[in-house]
N, C-alpha and C positions, 0 to 999 in steps of 0.2 A: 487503127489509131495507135500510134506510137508514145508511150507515157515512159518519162523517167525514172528508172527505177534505184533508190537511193542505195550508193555505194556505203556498206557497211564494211568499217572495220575492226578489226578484235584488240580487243586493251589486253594488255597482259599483264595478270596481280601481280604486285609487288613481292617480293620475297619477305617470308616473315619470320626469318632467321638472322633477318638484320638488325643489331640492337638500335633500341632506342636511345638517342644520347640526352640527357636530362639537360634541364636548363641549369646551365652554371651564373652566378653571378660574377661580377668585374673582382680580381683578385683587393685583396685591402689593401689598403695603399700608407705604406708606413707614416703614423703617427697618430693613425685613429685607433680608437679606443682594441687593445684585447691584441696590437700589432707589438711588436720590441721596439719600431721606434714610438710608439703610445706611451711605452712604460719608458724609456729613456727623455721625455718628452715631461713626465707626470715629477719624473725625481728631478730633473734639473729645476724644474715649479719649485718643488720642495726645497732641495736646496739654497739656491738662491734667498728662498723666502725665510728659512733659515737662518741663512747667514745677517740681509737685515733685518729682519727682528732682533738677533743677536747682540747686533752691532749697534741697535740703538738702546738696546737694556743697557751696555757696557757703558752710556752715558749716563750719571745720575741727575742730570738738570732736565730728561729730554721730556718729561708730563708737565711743565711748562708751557708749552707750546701746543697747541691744539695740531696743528696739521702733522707734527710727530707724533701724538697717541694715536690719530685717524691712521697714518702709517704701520705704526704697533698692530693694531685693531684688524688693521686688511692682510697685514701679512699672517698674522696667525691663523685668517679664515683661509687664506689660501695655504698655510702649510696642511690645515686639515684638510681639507678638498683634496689638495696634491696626493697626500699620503693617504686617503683612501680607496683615492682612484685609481692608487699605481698598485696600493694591494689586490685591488679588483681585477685590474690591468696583469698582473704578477699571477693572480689566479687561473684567468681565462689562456694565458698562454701553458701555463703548467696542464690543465685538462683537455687543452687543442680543439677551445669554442672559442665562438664568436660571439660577440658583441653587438649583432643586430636587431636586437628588439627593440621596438620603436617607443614603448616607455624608457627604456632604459637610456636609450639614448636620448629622448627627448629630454631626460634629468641629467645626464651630461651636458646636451646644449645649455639648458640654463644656468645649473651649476657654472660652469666654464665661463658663460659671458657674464655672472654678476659675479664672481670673482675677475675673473678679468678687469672690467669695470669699476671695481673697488681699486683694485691696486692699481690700477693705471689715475687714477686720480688721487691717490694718498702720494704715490709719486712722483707727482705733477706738482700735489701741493707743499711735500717735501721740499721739492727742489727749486720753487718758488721764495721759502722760508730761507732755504740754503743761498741762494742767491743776495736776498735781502740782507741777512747777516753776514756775506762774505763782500759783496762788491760795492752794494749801496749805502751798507753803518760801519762799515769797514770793521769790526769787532771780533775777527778771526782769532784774534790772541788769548780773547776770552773765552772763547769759545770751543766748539768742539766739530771745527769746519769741515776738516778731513774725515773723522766720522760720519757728519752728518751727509757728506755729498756721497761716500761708501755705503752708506745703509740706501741712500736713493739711489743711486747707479745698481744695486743688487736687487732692489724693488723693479726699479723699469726693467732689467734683465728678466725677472721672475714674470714679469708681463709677457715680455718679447717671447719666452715660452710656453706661455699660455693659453696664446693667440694661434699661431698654427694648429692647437688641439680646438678650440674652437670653432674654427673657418672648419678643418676636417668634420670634424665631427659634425656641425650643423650640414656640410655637406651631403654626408651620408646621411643624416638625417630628412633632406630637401629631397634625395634621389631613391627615395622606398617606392 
């Protein structure tokens, strides 16, 4: 009787001289939190939010108006957010860590979008008021038009930088 006899062949072990390569994560991608452009990202927040705040103190009529102290109000939350996140930001690049901890980030995400969110509508409502008093009461002579549209145009700006640390960050956040 003729039976098949199974053809055996020999594995040959791997060599165990070959390092292991560890899992790396995707490089950071400038502007998220702990990167140089994170903290160039965090100051221009600052600044901008600076300058209107500034520029709307420099007005003594502007707590008359509700949507200018709301404006007041938002930019100083976000100077502080800005300036402590760029010192945080300013730190983590000084000792060459990262910024990944999912608490930590998780308090950047919100911090980020309810600032965000504030000054994108103090700005909105800024420039609503600013509009009203310049094109539809036509009362620019009395007024303080050119500051007022300066302290809004540095608010929406202060947004416009905000928002890229936002979307990143909650990115990196989304992709743990």
């Amino acid at each position: 009787m003729n039976s098949s006899h199974p053809a055996v062949h020999p594995v040959d072990v791997p060599p165990t001289d070959v390092p292991v390569v560890p899992r790396v994560r995707m490089k950071d991608w400038q502007g998220m939190p702990g990167t140089l452009g994170g903290l160039s990202l965090r100051i221009g927040q600052f600044c901008f939010a600076v300058a209107a705040f500034s520029i709307m103190l420099s007005i003594e009529d502007f707590s008359t108006v509700t949507a200018f102290c709301y404006l007041v109000a938002a930019t100083v939350l976000q100077c502080l957010w800005s300036l402590s996140l760029a010192v945080i930001d300013g730190y983590a690049l000084l000792v060459k860590r990262s910024l990944r901890n999912s608490l930590v980030v998780s308090l950047f995400v919100v911090g980020d979008g309810v600032t965000a969110t504030l000054t994108f509508a103090a700005a909105c409502a800024s420039a609503g008021i600013t509009v009203l008093i310049g094109n539809d009461l036509r009362e620019c002579a009395q007024n303080h038009c050119s500051k007022y549209e300066t302290a809004t145009a540095m608010a929406f700006l202060s947004w416009f930088m905000v928002s890229p640390s936002f979307f990143l960050t909650f990115w990196m956040l989304a992709t743990r």
